[in-house]
Steps between C-alpha positions, in 0.01 A plus 500: 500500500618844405567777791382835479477827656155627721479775313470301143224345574301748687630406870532787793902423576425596880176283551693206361801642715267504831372156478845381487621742832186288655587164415858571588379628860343188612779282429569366832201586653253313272715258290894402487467643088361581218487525154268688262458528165235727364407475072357802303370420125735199516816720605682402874502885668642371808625245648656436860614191720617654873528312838608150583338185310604329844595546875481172623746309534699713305463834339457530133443839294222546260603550164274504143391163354449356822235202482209593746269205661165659303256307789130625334629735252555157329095493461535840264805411289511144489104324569310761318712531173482112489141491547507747194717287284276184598173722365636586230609157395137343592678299766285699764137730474456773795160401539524153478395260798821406729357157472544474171852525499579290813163255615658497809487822595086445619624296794580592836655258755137476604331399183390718192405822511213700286643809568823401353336467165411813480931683522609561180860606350474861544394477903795347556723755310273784680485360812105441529542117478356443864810301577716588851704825512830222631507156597860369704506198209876502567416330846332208367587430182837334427490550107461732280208309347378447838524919551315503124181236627443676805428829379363366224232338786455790671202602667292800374472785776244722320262475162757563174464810329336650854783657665834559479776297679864578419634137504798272399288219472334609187861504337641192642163380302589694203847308503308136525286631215803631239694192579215257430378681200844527310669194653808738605598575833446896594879626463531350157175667402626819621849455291335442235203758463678818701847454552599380156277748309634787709878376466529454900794393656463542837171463548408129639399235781761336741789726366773277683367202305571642173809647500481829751733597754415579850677834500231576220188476691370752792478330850184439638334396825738302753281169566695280758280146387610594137848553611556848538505822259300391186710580216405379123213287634136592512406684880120396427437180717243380233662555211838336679310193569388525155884447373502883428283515224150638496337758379388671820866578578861344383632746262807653481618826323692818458309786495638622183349147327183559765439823290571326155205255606252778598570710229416239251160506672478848463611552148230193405258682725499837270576277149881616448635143499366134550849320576321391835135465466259659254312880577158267590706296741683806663154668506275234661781411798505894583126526500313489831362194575424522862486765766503457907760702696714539201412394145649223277560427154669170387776484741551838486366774775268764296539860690218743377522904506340589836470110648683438803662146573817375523797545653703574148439869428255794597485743219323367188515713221405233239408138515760346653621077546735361753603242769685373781690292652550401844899515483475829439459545132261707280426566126271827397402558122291795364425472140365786447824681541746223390622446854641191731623500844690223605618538891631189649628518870625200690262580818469155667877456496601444780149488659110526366412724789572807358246629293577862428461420141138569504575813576792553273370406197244755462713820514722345255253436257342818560805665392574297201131626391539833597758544227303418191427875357219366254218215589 
């Protein structure tokens, strides 16, 4: 990707300037480091890695190109793009039955269930499925298969399509579902309909399995049953008992290749360039398909002008998508004006409890936005 000035592309230098300053003054307070990378019409206008990738046992210093553990940021860049590659392909309708693509999926460890029959595709990418918010499956199970049956056997906790409940289940699902449908486990689908279109490198499951370093990836959480300071291997319990690949979390990336991915979503989004998915596809995941605290597209979270919500930003000029993750990570994308925001911190290294992100996140983003001179 090409670098470019603010001012070329219709940036305010010291809005850009300021969100950096406030990223920069929470290192050490509400993460170890960061890096951010922030994309206008396709051009990188700044980019910054500061802080430590790790403290514990030893210190390490962040520098750019640093592979970040995505946790649910995976469900933006990873399930939903898939999802749109499996439409497209006929593999997969949004509004088809989940039934139909896995029988077993109308059973509970009770018996079948009516109201079951009634999720389809899209609840599950929008979070209206009426399956759990979390289950501990990584207590029980003792397979990844075994992780795979049990949420696939989950019981409902409200009527699909009636409410929203953010929820991990609905993508462990969605990983049960892609697999079964194209026969390919979930990382090899992802290779092969993102990564490889894009031209990613460094953007992948289990990154010390296929070739990575540890001095490449940013620390996270120290777990003492897991060993100590998590490096390279997925923090999510799930999602570690699921071999580290799913598509509720698992993914790996830079934020320089983060921003490749969502600006292939935007560019399909306002018709500039199909390389990723098609102007429909881009279109229907950023729709709104469901509304409760915070409203959801296809794995993406839909911010309205006005609507509050969310922990990701406050001031909505436009339409605006994003996500995060519980590591500390975050993508923002605003079509409209040609802009991504991709601020990955390290904020559960060396310990989950702190949780000053929430609060972080919005003044950065706030200040990115400020700077656009033209909606």
């Amino acid at each position: 990707m090409k670098f470019c000035s603010s001012e070329e592309v219709g940036l305010r230098e010291d809005r850009l300037a300021r969100a950096l300053e406030v990223a920069d003054s929470y290192v050490g307070k509400a993460y170890p480091g960061y890096e951010m990378v922030i994309l206008k019409d396709g051009c990188v206008v700044a980019r910054k890695a500061s802080g430590a990738a790790e403290l514990v046992p030893t210190r390490r210093g962040m520098v750019p190109d640093m592979l970040f553990d995505l946790a649910s940021v995976t469900k933006a860049l990873a399930t939903s793009v898939v999802y749109a590659k499996l439409v497209e392909e006929g593999l997969v309708s949004l509004r088809q039955p989940v039934v139909d693509l896995a029988p077993e999926f109308r059973y509970t460890v009770a018996g079948p269930s009516q109201v079951k029959e009634s999720v389809r595709v899209w609840m599950l990418l929008a979070h209206t499925s009426g399956l759990p918010a979390w289950l501990p499956l990584y207590r029980t199970a003792h397979s990844r298969d075994e992780v795979l049956q049990e949420a696939v056997r989950a019981f409902p906790t409200y009527e699909p399509g009636k409410a929203v409940t953010y929820s991990d289940v609905n993508y462990i699902v969605l990983t049960y579902i892609a697999e079964r449908v194209t026969g390919e486990r979930f990382d090899r689908l992802f290779e092969k309909l993102v990564a490889k279109p894009l031209g990613l490198s460094r953007t992948v499951f289990n990154p010390l399995e296929v070739g990575f370093d540890r001095s490449e990836v940013v620390a996270t959480e120290v777990v003492d049953w897991r060993g100590g300071t998590l490096v390279g291997v997925v923090h999510d319990e799930n999602a570690y008992a699921m071999d580290g690949v799913s598509g509720h979390a698992g993914l790996f990336s830079t934020a320089l290749e983060s921003a490749r991915i969502a600006w292939g979503i935007v560019e399909a989004y306002t018709g500039h360039d199909d390389t990723l998915i098609s102007q429909a596809s881009a279109r229907t995941l950023l729709a709104t398909w469901a509304c409760g605290d915070v409203c959801y597209g296809l794995g993406w979270q839909v911010y309205e002008p006005g609507a509050g919500g969310g922990t990701l930003v406050d001031l909505r000029p436009s339409r605006l998508f994003g996500h995060t993750g519980f590591t500390g990570t975050s993508v923002l994308i605003a079509p409209d004006a040609g802009l991504v925001v991709v601020f990955y911190t390290n904020r559960v290294h060396p310990s989950r409890s702190n949780e000053e992100i929430r609060r972080v996140r919005p003044l950065v983003h706030n200040a990115v936005l400020s700077s656009v001179r033209r909606w």
